[in-house]
Backbone bond lengths (Angstrom), bond angles and torsions (degrees), N, CA, C in turn:
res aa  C-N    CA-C-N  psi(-1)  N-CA   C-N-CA  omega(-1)  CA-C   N-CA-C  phi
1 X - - - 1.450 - - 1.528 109.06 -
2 X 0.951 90.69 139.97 1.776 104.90 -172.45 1.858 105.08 -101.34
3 X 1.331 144.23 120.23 1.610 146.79 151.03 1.257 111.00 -91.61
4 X 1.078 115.02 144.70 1.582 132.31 162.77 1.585 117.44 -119.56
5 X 0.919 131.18 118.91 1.267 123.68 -171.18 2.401 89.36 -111.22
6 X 1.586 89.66 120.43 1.437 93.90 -172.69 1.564 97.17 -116.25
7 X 1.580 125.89 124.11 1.264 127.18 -177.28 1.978 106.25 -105.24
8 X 0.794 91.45 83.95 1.636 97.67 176.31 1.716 115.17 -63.46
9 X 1.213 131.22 106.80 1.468 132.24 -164.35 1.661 89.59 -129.00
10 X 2.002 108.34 141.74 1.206 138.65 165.08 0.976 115.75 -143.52
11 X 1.427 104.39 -157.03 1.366 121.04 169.59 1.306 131.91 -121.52
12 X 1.385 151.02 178.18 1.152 141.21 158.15 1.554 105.74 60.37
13 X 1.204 139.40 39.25 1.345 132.11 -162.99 1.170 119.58 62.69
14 X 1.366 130.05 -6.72 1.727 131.20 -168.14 1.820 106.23 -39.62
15 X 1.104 99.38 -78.71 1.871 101.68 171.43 1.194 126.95 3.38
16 X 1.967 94.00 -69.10 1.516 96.93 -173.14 1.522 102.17 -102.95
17 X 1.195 134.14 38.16 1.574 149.18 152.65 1.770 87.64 -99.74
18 X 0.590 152.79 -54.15 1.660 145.99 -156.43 1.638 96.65 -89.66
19 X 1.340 128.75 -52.53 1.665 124.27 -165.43 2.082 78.26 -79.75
20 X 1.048 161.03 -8.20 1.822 136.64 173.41 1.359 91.60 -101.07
21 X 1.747 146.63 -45.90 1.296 119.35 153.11 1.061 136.77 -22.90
22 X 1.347 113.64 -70.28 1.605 108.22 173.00 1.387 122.88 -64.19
23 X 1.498 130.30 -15.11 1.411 123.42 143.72 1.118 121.78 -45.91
24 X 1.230 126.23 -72.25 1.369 153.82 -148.21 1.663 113.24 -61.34
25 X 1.441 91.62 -50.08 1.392 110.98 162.10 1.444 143.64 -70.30
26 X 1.295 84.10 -9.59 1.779 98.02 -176.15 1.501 139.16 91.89
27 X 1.609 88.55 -36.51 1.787 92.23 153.82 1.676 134.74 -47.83
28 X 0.872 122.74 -38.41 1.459 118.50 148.15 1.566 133.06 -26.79
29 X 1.461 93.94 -60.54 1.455 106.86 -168.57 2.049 89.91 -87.15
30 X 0.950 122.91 -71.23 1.714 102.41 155.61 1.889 115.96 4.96
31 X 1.258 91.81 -81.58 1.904 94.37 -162.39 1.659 88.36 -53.35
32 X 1.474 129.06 -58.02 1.299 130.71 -166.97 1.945 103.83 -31.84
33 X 1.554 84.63 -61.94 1.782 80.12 179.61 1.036 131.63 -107.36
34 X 1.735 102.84 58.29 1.145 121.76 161.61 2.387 115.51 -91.68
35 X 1.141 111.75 149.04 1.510 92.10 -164.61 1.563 106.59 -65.25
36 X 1.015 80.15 160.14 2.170 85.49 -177.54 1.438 113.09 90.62
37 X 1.203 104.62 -23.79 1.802 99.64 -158.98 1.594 94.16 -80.52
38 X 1.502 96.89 146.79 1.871 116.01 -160.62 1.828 88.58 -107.35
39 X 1.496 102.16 -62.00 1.990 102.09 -169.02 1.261 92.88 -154.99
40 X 1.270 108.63 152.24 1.517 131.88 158.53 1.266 130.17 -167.68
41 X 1.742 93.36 77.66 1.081 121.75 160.88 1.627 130.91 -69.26
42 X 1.221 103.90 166.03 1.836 115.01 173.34 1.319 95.29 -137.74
43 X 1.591 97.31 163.82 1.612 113.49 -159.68 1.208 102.86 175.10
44 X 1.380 111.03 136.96 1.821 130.48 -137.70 1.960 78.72 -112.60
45 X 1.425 105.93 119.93 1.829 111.97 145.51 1.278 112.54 -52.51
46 X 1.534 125.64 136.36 1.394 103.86 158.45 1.308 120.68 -117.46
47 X 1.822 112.55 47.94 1.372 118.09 173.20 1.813 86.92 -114.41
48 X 0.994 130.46 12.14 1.969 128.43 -153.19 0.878 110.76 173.90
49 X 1.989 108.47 97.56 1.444 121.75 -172.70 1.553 109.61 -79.05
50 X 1.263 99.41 -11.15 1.814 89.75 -172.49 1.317 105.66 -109.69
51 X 1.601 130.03 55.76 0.859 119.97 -169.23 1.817 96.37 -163.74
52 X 0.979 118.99 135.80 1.520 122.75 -150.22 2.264 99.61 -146.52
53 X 1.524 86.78 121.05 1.613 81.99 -151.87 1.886 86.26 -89.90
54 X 0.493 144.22 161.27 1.885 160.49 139.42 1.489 117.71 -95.05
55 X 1.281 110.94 109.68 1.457 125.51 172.65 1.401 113.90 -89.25
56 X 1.536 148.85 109.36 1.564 127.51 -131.03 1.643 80.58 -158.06
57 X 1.501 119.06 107.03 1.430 114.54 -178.69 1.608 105.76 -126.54
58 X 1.891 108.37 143.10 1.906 106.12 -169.49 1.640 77.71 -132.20
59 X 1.608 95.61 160.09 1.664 128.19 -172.92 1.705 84.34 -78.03
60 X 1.214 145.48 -24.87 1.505 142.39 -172.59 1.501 108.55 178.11
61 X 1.128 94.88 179.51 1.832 122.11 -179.64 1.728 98.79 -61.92
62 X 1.320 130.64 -54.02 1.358 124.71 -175.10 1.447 112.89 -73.16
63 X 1.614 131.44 -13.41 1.008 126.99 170.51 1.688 111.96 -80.09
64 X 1.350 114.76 -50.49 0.923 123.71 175.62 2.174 106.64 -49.60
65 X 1.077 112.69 -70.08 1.347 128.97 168.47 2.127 109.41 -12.75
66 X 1.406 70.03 -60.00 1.861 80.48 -161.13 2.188 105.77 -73.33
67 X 1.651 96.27 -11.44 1.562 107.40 150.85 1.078 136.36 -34.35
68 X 1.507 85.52 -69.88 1.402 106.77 179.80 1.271 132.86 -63.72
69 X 1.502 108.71 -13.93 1.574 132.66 167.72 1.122 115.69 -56.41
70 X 1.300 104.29 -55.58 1.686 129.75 -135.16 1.967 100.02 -81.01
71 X 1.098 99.19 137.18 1.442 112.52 -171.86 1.880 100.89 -44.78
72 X 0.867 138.95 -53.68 1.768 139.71 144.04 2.293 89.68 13.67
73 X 1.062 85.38 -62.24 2.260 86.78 -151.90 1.670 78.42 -57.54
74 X 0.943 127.08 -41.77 2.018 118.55 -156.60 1.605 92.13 -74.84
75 X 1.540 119.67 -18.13 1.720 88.15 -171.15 1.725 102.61 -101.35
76 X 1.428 102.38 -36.63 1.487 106.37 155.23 1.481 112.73 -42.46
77 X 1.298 132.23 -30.59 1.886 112.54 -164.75 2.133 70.05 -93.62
78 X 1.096 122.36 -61.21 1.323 94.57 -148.44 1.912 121.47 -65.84
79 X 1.111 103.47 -4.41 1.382 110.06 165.38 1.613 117.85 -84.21
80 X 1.699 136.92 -14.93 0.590 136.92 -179.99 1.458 99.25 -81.71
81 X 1.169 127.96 -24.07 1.456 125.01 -144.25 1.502 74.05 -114.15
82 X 1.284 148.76 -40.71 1.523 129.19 179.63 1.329 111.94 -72.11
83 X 1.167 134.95 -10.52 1.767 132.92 155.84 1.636 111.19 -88.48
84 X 1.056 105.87 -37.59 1.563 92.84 177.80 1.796 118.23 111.23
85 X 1.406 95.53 21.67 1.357 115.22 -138.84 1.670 100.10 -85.50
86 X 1.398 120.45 149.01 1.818 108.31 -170.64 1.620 84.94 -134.35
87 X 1.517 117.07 156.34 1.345 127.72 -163.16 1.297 120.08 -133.73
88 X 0.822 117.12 120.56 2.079 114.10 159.28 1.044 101.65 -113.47
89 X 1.797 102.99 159.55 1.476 96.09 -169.36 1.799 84.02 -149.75
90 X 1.540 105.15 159.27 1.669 100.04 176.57 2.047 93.74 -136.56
91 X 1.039 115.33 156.39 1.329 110.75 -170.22 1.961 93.23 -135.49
92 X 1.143 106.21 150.51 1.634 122.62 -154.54 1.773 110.81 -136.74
93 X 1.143 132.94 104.08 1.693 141.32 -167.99 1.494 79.91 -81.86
94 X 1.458 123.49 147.46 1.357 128.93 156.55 1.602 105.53 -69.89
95 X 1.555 126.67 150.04 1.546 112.24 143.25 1.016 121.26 -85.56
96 X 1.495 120.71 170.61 1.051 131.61 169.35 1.994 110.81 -63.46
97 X 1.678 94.92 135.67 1.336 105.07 -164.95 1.692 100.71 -69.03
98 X 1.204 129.75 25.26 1.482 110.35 155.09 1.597 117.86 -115.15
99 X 1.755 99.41 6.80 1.267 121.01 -164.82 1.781 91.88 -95.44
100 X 1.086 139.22 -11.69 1.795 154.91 -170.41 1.309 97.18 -90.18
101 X 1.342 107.21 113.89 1.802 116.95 166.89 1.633 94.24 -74.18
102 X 1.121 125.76 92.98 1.337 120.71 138.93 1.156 146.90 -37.36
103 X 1.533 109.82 -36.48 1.726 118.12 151.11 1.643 137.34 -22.47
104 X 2.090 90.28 -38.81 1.508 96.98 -170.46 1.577 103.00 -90.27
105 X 1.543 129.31 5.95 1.579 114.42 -137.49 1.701 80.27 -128.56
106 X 1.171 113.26 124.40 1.782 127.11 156.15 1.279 105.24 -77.73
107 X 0.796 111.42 119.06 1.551 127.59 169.86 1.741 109.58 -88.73
């Protein structure tokens, strides 16, 4: 499993005007049911209002891949670019589940 952790930062609220667009609109739920896709969620910092985190998880590299294709990236770039929106992004390999200290995790 592949994560991306995508931090979308603006101004003026832009962020979270761009992460209830892409709700609102449906693109969200789109990428969701796209094949492979695990979650893609959003979720508000609460040390940094203008800044809107994306939790974005694929079954592999070819799911993720064929994403990036998919007409989804053109409405995402043009909504980013109508807020004004600037990005870092960090990307995360799952381990292997005997490689997970379970010790630390409440279930």
């Amino acid at each position: 499993m592949i994560t991306i952790n995508l931090r979308y930062s603006g101004i003026n609220g832009n962020a979270l005007k761009f992460a209830e667009e892409m709700e609102k609109s449906g693109i969200a739920n789109k990428i969701r049911a796209e094949k492979g896709n695990l979650r893609y969620e959003y979720y508000l910092p609460l040390n940094d209002s203008e800044t809107v985190l994306l939790i974005d998880s694929w079954e592999n590299h070819q799911a993720l891949d064929n994403h990036h294709k998919s007409p989804m990236m053109t409405k995402i770039a043009e909504l980013r670019e109508k807020y004004d929106l600037h990005m870092t992004a960090e990307r995360f390999i799952s381990a292997p589940e005997n490689e997970i200290d379970d010790k630390y995790i409440r279930q």
